[in-house]
VOBA-1610 file (N, C-alpha, C; in pm, whole numbers, padded with zeros to 5 digits, always signed):
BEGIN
Unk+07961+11950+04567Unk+07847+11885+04624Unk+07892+11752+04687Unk+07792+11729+04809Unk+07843+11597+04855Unk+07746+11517+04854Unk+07799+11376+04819Unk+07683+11271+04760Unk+07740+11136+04804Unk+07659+11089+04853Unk+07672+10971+04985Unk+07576+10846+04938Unk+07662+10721+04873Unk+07599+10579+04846Unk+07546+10586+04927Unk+07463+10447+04929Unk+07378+10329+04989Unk+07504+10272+05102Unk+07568+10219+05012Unk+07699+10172+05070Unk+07769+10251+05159Unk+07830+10385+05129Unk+07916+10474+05183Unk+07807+10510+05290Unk+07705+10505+05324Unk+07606+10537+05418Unk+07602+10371+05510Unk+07617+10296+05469Unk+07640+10180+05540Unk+07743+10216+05664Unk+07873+10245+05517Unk+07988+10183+05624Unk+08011+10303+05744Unk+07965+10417+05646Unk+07978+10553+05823Unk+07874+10472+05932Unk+07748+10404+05871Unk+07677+10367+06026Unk+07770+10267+06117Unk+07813+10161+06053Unk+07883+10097+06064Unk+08018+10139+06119Unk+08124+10204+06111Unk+08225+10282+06180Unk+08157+10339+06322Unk+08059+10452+06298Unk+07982+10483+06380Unk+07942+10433+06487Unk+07888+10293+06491Unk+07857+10231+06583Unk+07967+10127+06676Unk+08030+10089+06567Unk+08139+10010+06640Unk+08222+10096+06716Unk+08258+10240+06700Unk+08292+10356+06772Unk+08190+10368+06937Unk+08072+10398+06916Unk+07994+10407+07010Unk+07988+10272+07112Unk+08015+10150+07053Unk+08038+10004+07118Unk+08154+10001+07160Unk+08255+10083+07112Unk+08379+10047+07194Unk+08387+10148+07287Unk+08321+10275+07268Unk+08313+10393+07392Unk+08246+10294+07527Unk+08129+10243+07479Unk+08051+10188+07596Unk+08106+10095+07669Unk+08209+09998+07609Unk+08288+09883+07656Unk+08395+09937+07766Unk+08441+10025+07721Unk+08555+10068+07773Unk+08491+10162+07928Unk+08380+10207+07936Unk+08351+10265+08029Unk+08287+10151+08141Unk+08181+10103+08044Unk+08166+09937+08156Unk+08239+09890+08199Unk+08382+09863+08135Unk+08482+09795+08196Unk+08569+09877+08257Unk+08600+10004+08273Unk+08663+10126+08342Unk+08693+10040+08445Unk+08817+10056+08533Unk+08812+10016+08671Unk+08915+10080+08746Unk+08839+10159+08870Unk+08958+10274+08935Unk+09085+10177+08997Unk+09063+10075+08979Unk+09204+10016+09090Unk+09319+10064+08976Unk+09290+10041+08842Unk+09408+10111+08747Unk+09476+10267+08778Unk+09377+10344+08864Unk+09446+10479+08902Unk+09543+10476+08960Unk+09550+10322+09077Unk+09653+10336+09193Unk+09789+10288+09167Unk+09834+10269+08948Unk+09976+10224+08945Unk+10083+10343+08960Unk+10134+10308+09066Unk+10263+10400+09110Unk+10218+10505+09205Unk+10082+10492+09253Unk+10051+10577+09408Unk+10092+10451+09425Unk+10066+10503+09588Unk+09990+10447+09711Unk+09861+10437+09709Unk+09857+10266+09794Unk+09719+10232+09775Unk+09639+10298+09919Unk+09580+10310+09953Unk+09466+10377+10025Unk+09473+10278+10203Unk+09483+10346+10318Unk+09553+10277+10438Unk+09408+10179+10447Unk+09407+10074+10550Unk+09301+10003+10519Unk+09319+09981+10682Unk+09212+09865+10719Unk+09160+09800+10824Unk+09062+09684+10845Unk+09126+09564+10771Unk+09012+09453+10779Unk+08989+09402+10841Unk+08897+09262+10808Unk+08898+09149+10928Unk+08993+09013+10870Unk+09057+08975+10927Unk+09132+08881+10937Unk+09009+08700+10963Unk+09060+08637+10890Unk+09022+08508+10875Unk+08931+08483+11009Unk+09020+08505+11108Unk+08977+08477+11263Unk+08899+08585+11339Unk+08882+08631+11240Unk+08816+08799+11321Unk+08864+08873+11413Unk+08978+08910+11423Unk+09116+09013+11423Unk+09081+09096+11322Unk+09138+09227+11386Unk+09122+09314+11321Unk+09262+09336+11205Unk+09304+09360+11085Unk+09423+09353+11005Unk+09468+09476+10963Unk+09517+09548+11015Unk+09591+09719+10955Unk+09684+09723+10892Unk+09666+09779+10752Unk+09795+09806+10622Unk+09934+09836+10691Unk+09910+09926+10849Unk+10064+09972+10876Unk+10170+09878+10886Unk+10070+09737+10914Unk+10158+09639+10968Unk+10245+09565+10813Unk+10209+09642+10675Unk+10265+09624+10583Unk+10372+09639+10566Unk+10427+09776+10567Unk+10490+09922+10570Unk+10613+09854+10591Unk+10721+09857+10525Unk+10909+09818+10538Unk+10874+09693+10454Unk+10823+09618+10406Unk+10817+09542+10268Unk+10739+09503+10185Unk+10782+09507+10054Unk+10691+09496+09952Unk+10575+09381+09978Unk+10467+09369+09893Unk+10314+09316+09911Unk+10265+09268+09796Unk+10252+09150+09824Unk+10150+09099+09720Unk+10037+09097+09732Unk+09955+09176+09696Unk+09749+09146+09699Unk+09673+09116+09574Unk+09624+09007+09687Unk+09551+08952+09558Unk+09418+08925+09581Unk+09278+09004+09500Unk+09148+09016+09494Unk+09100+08881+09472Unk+09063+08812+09538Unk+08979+08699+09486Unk+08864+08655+09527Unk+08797+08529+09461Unk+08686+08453+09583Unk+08646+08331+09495Unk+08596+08271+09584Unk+08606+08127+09586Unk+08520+08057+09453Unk+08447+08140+09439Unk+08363+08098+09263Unk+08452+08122+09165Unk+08541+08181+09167Unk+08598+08270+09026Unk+08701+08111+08989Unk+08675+08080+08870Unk+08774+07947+08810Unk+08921+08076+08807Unk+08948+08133+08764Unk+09076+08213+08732Unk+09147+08221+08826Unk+09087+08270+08948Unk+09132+08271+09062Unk+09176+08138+09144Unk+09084+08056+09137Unk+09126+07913+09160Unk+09232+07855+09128Unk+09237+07885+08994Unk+09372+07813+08899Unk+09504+07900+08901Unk+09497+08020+09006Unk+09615+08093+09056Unk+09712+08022+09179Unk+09580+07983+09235Unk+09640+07972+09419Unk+09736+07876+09408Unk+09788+07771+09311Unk+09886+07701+09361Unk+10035+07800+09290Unk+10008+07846+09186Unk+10090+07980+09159Unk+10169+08041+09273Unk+10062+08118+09324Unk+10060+08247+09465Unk+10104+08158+09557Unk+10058+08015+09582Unk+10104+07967+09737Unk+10249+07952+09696Unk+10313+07889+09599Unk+10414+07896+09529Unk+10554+08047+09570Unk+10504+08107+09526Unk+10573+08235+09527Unk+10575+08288+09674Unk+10476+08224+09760Unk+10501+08262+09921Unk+10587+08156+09926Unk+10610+08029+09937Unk+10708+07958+09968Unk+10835+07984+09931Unk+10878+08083+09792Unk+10941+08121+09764Unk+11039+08255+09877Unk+10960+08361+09863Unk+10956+08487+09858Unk+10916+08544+10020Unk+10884+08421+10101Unk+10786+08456+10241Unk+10901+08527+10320Unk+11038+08544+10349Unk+11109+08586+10417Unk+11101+08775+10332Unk+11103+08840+10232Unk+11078+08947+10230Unk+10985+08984+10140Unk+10876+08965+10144Unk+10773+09009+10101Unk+10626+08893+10175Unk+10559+09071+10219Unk+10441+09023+10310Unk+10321+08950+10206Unk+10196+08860+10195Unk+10118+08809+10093Unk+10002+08805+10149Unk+09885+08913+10060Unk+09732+08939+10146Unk+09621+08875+10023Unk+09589+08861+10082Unk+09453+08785+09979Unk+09342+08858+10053Unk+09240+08917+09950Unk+09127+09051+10012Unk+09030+08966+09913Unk+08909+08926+09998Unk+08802+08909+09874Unk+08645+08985+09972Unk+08551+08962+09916Unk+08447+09075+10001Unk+08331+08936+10022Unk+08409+08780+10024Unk+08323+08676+10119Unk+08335+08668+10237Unk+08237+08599+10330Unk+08243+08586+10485Unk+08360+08504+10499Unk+08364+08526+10622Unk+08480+08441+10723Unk+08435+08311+10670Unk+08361+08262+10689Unk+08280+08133+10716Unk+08273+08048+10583Unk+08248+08096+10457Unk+08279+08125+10317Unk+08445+08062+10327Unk+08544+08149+10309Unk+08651+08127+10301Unk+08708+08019+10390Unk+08656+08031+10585Unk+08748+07893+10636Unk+08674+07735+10554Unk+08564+07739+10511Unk+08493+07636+10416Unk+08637+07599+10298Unk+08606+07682+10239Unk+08726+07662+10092Unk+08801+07637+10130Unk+08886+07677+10257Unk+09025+07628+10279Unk+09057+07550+10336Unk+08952+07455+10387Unk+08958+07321+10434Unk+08943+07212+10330Unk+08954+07258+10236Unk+08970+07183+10094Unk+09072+07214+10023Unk+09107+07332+09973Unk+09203+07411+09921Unk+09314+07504+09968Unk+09440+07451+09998Unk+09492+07582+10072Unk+09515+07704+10031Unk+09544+07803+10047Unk+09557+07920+09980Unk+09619+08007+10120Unk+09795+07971+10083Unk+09861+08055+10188Unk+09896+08164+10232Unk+09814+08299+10155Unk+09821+08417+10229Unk+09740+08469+10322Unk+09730+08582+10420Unk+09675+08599+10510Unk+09569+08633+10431Unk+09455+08591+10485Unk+09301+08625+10486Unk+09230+08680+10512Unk+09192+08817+10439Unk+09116+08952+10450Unk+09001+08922+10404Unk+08878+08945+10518Unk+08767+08859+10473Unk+08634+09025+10461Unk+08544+09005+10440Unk+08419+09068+10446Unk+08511+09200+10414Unk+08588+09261+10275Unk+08610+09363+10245Unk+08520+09452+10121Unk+08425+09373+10157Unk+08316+09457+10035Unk+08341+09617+10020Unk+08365+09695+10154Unk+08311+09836+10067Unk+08520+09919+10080Unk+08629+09849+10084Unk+08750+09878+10076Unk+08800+09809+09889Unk+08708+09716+09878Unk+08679+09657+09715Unk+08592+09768+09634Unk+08512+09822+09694Unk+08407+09889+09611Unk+08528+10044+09625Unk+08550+10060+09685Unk+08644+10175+09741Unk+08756+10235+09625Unk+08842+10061+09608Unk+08930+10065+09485Unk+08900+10071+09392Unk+08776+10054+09388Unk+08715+10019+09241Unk+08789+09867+09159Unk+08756+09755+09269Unk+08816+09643+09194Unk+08728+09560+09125Unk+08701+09532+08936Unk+08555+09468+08924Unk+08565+09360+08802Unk+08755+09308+08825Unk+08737+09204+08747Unk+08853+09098+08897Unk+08857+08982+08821Unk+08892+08895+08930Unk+08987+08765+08819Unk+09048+08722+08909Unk+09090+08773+08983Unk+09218+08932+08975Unk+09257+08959+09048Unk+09344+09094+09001Unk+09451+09090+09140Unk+09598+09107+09107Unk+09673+09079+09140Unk+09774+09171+09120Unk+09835+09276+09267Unk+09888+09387+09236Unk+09984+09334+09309Unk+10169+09428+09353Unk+10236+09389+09403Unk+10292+09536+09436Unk+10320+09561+09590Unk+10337+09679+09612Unk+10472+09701+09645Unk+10526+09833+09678Unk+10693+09836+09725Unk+10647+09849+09874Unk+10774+09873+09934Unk+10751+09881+10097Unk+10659+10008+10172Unk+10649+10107+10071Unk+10566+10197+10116Unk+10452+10196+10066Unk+10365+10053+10012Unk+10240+10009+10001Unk+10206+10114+09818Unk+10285+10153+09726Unk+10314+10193+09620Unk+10321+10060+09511Unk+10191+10086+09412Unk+10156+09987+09369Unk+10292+09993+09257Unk+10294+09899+09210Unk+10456+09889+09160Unk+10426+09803+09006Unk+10313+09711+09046Unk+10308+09612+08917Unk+10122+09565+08974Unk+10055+09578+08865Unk+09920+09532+08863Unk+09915+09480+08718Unk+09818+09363+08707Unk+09820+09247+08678Unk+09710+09323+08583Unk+09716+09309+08418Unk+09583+09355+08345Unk+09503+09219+08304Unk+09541+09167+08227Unk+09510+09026+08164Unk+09583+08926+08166Unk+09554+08797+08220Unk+09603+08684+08273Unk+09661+08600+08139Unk+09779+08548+08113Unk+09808+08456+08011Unk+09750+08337+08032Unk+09690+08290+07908Unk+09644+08150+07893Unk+09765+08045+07966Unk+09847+08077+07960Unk+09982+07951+07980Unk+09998+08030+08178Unk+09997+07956+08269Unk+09997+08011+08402Unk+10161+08013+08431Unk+10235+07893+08368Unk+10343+07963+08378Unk+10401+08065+08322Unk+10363+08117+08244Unk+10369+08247+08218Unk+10362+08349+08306Unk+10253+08343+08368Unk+10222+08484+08480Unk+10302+08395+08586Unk+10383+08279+08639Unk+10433+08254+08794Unk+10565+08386+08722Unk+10608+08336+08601Unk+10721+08374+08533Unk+10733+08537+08530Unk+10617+08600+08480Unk+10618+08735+08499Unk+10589+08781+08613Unk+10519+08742+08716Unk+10503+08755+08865Unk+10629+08789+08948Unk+10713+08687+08935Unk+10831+08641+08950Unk+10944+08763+08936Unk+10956+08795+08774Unk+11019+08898+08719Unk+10981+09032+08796Unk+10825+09063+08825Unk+10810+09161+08855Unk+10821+09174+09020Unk+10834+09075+09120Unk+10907+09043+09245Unk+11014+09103+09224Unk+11109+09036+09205Unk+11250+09061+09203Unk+11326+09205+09158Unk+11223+09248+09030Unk+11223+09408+08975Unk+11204+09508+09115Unk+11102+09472+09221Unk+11055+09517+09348Unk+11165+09531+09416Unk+11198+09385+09492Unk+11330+09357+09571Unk+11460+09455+09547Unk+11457+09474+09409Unk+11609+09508+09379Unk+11551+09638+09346Unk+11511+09758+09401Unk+11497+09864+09339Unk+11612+09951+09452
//
């Protein structure tokens, strides 16, 4: 026969639910840009800062840094001297895109305050909705055939940390 406390009826609700809370978490937080480590990311066509049109082909023969952002996000903020960093570094072989889904007008604002030296992919709302990108900021790094190589899950509290693993995972790129 089976015979089930007060207690032992607690803690199954209890297991139970924290089970069902972590099913739900994990699906809220699901995010397809995680499908694209080690494809290829999807060919694109934005608008450029200046309203030029910007095509992925012009990627194609070297590795890529992209990076999802926008101008509210503190995380993202507290990257850009990071990222401008690693273009001053790294700008002779490897191309650096910054994609966020604000206006032109939005972004030349911020950057007349703040620089932020990669090219500027502006109004990409439905190539964001596309990847399924839905935390921020998020920061992938591709090989020369636009093959995501290294994506960024959770940011270290210490930023030199991520220039440091950024860095590592550059050079892992370069030298393949």
């Amino acid at each position: 026969m089976f015979s089930v406390s007060a207690q032992d009826a607690d803690s199954v609700s209890f297991i139970i639910q924290n089970k069902m809370k972590d099913k739900v978490f994990r699906e809220l937080f699901k995010q397809g840009i995680f499908e694209y480590q080690d494809k290829a990311l999807p060919s694109f066509k934005l608008s450029r800062l200046d309203g030029s049109e910007f095509d992925s082909k012009l990627l194609l023969g070297k590795p890529t840094i992209v990076n999802f952002w926008f101008t509210s996000c503190a995380p993202c903020l507290e990257e850009i001297p990071i990222l401008n960093k690693l273009k001053d570094s790294y700008s002779d072989e490897i191309n650096f895109i910054a994609i966020t889904f604000e206006n032109r007008e939005e972004i030349a604002r911020f950057l007349e305050r703040k620089p932020f030296n990669f090219i500027q992919l502006v109004d990409a709302n439905d190539f964001i909705k596309e990847l399924d990108v839905k935390t921020y900021p998020r920061t992938l790094i591709t090989d020369e055939n636009m093959v995501v190589r290294y994506m960024d899950k959770l940011k270290p509290k210490d930023f030199a940390k991520f220039e440091e693993k950024l860095r590592g995972q550059i050079d892992e790129v370069l030298n393949r």
